[in-house]
N, C-alpha and C positions, 0 to 999 in steps of 0.2 A: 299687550293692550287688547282690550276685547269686545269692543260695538257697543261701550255702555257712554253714560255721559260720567264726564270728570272736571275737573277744572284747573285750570292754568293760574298760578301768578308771578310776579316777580319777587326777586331776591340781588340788592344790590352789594356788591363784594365789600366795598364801605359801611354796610349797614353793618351793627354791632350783632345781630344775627345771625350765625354761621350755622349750614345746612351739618356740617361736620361735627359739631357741637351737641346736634340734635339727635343725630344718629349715637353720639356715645353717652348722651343721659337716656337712653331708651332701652342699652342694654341694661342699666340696670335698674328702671321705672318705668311702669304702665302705662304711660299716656305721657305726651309732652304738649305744652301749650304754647302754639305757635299767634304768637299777638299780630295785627297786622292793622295800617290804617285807612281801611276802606271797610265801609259794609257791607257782607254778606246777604244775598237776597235765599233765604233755604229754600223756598218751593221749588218742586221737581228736582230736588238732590235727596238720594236715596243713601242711608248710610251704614255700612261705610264706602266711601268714594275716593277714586284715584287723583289725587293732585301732582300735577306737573309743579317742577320747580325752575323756571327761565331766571338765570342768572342774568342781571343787567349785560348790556351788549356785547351777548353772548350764545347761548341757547338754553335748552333745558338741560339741565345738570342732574335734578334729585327727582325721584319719585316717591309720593309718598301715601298710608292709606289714611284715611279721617275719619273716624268715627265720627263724629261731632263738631258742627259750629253752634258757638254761644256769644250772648252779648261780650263785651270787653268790659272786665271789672280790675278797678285796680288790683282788690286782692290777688289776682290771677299773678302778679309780681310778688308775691310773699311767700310762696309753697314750693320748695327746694325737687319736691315730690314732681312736679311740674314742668318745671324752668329751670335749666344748668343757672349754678352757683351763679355765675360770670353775668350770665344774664339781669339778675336779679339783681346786681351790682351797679350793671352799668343801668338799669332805670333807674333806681335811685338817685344817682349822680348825672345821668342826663335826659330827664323824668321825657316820654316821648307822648303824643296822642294815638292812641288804637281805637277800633271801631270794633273791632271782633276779633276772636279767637279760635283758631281749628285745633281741633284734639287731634292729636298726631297719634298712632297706635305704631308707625311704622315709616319710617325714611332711609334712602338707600339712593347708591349713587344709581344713573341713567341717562345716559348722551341720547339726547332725541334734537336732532333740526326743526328748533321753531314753527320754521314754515313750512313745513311739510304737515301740520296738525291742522284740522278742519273743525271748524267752529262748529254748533249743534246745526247753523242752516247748510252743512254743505262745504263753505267759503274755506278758503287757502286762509289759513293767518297770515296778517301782513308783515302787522308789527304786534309786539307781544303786548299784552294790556295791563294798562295804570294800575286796575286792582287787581282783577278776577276776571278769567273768561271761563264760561263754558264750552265744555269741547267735548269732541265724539273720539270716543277712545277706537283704535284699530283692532 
């Protein structure tokens, strides 16, 4: 990590979302579309930017790089190019609400302690955040 800003969210081990998933459609396509349901605020995110992955009660598990946040379109659940098969299945069958989408270019494991990460003013994280935080990468 390197003194830039990046941002943090979570990833629950019951979500149908597996960080693991994400890493092997990547080996072999360009971009993955990581759905999520909070909105993304983009000013002063430069891209591509570092996203922490905090597994629910647990820590950061995956790092990854984002080229790109966009609105959340359904289509974004149609293009195999995109979204492991699996994924694309289980919307279908258990249709979810997303607010936006990060272009994943890159996801990889990384054990980091939570709390040990410092928000953009400074602050200790306490607890890991609902959506998205921003943070000061080390």
């Amino acid at each position: 990590m390197s003194g830039k800003i990046g941002i943090i969210f979570c990833c629950s081990v019951e979500e149908k979302i597996n960080p693991l998933e994400a890493a092997e459609h990547l080996k072999n396509n360009e971009e993955l579309y990581w759905s999520v349901p909070f909105g993304i605020r983009e000013e002063n995110l430069f891209f591509p930017i570092t996203g922490l992955i905090h597994i629910t009660k647990d820590a950061v598990r995956y790092r990854c790089v984002i080229r790109g946040i966009k609105k959340y379109a359904p289509s974004d659940h149609l293009n195999p190019s995109k979204k492991p098969e699996r994924w694309i299945k289980e919307q279908k069958n258990n249709p979810r609400q997303y607010k936006s989408t990060l272009i994943f270019e890159k996801i990889e494991p990384f054990d980091y302690d939570t709390k040990e990460l410092k928000d953009i003013s400074g602050q200790r994280i306490k607890n890991p955040p609902r959506g998205y935080q921003k943070i000061t990468l080390l």
